[in-house]
N, CA, C and O atoms as a GROMACS GRO file, in nm:
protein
  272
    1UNK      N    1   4.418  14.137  -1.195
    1UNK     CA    2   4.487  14.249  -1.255
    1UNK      C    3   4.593  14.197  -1.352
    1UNK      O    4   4.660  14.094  -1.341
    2UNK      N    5   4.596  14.315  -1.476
    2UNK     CA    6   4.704  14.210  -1.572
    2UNK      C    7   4.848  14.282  -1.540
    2UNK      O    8   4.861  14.403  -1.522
    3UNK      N    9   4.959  14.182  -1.536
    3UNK     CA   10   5.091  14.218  -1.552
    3UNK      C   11   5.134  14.335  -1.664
    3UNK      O   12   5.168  14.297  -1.776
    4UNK      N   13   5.132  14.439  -1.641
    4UNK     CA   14   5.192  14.513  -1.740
    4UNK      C   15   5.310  14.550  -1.789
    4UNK      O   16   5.347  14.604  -1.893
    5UNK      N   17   5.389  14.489  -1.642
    5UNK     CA   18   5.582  14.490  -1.698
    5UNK      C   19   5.602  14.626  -1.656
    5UNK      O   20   5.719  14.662  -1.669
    6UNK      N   21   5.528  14.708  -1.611
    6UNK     CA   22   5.624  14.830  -1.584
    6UNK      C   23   5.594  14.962  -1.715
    6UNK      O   24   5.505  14.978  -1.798
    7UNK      N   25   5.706  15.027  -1.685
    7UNK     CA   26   5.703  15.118  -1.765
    7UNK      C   27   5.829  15.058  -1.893
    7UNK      O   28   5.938  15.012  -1.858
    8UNK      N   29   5.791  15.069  -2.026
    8UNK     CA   30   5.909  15.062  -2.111
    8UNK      C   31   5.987  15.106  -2.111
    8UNK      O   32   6.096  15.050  -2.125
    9UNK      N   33   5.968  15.239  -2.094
    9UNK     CA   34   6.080  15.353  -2.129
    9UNK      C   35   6.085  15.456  -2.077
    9UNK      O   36   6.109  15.561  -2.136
   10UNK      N   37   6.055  15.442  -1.912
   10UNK     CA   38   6.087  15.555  -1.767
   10UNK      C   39   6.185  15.639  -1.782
   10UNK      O   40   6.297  15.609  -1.824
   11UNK      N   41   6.139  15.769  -1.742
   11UNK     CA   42   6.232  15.893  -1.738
   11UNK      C   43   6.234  15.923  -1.580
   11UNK      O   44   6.149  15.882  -1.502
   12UNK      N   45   6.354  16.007  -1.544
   12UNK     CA   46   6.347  15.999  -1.435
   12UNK      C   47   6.362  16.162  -1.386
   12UNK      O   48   6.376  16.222  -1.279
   13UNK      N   49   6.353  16.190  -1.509
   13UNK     CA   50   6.365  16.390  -1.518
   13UNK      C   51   6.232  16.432  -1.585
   13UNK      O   52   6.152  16.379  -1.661
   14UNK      N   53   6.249  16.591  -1.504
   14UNK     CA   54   6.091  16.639  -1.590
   14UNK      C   55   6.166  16.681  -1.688
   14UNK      O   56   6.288  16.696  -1.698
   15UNK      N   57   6.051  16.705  -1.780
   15UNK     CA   58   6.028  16.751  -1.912
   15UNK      C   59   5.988  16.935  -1.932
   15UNK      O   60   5.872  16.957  -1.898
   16UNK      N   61   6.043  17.027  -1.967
   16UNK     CA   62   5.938  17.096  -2.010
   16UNK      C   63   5.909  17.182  -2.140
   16UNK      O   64   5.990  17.241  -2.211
   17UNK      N   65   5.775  17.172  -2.150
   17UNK     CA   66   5.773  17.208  -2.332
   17UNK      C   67   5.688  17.402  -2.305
   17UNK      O   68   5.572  17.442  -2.324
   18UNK      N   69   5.774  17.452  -2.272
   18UNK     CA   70   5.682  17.596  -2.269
   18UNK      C   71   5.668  17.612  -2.139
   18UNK      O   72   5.751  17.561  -2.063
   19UNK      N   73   5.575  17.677  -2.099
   19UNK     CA   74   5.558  17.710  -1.977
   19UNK      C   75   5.525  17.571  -1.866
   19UNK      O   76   5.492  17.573  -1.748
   20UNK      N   77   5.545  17.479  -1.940
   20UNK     CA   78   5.408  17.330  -1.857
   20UNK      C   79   5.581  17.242  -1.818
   20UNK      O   80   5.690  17.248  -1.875
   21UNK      N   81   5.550  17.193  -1.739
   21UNK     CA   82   5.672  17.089  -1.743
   21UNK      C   83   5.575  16.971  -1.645
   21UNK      O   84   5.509  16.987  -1.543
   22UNK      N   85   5.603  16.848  -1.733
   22UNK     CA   86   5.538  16.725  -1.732
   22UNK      C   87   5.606  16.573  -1.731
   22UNK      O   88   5.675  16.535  -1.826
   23UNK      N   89   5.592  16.523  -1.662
   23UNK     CA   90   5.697  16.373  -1.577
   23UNK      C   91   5.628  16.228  -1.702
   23UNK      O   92   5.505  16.221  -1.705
   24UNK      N   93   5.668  16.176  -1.749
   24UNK     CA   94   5.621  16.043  -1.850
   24UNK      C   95   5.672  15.914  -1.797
   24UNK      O   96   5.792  15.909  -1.826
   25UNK      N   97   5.637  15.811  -1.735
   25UNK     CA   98   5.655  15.714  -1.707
   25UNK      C   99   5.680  15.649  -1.807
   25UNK      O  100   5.733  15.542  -1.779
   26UNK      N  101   5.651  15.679  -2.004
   26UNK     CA  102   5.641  15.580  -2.071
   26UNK      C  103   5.558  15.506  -2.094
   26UNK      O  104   5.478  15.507  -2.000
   27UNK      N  105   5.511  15.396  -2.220
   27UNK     CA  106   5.440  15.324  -2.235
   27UNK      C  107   5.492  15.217  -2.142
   27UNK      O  108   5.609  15.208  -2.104
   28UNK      N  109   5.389  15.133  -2.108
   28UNK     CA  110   5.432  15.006  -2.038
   28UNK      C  111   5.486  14.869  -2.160
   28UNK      O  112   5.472  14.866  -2.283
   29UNK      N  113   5.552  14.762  -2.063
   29UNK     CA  114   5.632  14.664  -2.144
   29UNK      C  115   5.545  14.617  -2.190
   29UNK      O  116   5.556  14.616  -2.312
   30UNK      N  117   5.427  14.560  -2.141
   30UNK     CA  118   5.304  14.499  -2.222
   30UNK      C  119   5.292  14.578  -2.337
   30UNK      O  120   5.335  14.515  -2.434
   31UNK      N  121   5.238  14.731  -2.376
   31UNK     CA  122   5.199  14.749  -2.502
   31UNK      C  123   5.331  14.756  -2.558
   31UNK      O  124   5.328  14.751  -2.681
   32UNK      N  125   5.462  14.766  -2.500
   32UNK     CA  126   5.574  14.735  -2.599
   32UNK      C  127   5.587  14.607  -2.645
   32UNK      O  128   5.617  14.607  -2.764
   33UNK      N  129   5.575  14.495  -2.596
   33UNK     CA  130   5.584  14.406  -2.639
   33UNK      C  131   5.479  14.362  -2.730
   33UNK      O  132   5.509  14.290  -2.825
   34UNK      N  133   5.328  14.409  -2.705
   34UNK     CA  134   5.236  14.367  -2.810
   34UNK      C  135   5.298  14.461  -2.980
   34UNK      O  136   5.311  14.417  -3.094
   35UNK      N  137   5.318  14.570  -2.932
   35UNK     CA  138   5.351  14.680  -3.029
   35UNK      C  139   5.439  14.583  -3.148
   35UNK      O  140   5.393  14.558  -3.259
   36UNK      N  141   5.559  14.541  -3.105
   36UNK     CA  142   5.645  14.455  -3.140
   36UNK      C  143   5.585  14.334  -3.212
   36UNK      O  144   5.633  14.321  -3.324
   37UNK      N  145   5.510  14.258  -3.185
   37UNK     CA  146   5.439  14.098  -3.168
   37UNK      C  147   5.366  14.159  -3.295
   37UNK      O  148   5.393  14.108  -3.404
   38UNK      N  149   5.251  14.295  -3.288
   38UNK     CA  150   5.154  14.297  -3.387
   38UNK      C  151   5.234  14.355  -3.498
   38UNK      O  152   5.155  14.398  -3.582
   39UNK      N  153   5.374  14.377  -3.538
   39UNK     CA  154   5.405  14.422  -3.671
   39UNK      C  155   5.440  14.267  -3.688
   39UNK      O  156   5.408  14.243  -3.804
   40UNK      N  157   5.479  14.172  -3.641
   40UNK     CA  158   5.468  14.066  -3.764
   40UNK      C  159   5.299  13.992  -3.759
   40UNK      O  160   5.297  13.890  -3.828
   41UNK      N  161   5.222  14.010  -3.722
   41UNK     CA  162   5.104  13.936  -3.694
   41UNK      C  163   5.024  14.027  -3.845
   41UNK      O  164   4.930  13.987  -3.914
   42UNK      N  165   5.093  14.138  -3.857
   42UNK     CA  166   5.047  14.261  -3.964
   42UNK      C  167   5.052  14.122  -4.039
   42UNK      O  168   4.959  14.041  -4.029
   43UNK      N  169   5.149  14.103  -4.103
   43UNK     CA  170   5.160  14.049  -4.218
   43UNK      C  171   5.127  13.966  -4.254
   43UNK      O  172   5.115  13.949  -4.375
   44UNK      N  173   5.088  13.849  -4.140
   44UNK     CA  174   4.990  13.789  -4.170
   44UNK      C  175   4.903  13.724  -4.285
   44UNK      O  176   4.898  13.625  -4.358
   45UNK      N  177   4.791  13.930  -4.233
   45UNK     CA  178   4.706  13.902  -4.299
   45UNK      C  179   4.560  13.931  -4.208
   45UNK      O  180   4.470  13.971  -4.282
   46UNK      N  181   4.523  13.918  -4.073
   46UNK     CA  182   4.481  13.878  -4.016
   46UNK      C  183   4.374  13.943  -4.019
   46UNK      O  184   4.373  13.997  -4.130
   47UNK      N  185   4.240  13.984  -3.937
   47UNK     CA  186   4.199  14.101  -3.873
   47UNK      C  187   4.240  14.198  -3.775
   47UNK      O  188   4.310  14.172  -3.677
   48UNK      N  189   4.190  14.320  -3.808
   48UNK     CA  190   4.242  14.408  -3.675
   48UNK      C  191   4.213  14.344  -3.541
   48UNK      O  192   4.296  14.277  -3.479
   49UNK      N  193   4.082  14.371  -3.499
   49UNK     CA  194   4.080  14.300  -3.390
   49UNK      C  195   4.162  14.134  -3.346
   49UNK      O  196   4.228  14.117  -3.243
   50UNK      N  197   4.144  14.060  -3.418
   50UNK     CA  198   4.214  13.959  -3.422
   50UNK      C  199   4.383  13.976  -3.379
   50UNK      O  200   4.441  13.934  -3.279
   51UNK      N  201   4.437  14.057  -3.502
   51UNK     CA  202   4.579  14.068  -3.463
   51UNK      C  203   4.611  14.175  -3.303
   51UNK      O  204   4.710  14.169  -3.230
   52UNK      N  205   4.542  14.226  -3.295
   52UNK     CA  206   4.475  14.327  -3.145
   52UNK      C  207   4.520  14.219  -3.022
   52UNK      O  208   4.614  14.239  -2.945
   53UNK      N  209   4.435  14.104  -3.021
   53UNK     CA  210   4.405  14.000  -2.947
   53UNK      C  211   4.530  13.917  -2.913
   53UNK      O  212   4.577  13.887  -2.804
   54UNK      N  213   4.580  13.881  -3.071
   54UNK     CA  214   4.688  13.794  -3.041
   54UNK      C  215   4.862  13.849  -3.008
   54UNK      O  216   4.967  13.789  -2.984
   55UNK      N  217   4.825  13.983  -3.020
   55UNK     CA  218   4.917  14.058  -3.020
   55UNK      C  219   4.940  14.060  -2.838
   55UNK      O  220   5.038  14.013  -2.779
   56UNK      N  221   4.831  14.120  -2.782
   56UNK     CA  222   4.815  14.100  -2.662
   56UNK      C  223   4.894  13.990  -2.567
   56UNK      O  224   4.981  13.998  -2.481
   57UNK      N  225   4.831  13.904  -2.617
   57UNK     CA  226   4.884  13.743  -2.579
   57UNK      C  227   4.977  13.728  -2.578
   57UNK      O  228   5.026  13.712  -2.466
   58UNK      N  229   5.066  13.722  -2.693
   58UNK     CA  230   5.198  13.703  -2.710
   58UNK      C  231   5.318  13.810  -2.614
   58UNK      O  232   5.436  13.783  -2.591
   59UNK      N  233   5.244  13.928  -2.572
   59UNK     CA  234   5.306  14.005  -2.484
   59UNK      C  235   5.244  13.919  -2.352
   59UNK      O  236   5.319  13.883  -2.263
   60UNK      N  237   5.151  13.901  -2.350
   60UNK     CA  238   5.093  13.836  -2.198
   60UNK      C  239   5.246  13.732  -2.173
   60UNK      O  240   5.337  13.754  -2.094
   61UNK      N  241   5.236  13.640  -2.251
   61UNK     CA  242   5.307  13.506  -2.242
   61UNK      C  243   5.489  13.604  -2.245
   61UNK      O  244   5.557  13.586  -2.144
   62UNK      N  245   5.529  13.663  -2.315
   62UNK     CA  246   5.646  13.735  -2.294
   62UNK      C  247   5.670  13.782  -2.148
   62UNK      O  248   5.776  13.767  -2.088
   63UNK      N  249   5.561  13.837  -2.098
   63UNK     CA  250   5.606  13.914  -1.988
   63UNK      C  251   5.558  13.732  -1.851
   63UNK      O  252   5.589  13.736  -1.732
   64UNK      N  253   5.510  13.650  -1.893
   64UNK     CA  254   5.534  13.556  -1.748
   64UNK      C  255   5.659  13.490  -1.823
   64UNK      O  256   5.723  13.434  -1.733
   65UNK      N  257   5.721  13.471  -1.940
   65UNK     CA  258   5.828  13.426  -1.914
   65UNK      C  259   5.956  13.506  -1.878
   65UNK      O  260   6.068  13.456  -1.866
   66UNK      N  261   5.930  13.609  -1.867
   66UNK     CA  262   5.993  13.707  -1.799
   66UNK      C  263   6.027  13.675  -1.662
   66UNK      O  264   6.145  13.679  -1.625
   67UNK      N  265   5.941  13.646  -1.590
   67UNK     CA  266   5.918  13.654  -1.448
   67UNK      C  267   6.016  13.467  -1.406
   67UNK      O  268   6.067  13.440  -1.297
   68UNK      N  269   6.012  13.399  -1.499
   68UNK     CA  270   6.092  13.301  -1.474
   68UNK      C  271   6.209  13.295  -1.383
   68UNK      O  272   6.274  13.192  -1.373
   0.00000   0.00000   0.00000
């Protein structure tokens, strides 16, 4: 199973938009951190998939040095 770091940006109150009221854990730290990693990998140059991949990674390796 991969480390996902959690939630990024946890709420700890509901939400409600209209009649619905709905709880968001947030994206997790992994796609925040890839999110982050793939705007400079943009520039590059790279491929999508490619920058996809390494974007990944670089959050992979962020979040075990995390755990240090």
């Amino acid at each position: 199973m991969i480390n996902d770091g959690g939630p990024a940006f946890p709420t700890d109150s509901e939400h409600q938009s209209g009649p619905h009221t709905w709880h968001s854990a947030g994206m997790t730290l992994r796609d925040y951190f890839a999110a982050k990693a793939m705007q400079a990998l943009a520039r590059s140059g790279n491929y999508f998939d490619a920058t996809a991949r390494q974007a990944y990674m670089i959050a992979d390796a962020m979040l075990r040095e995390r755990e240090k």
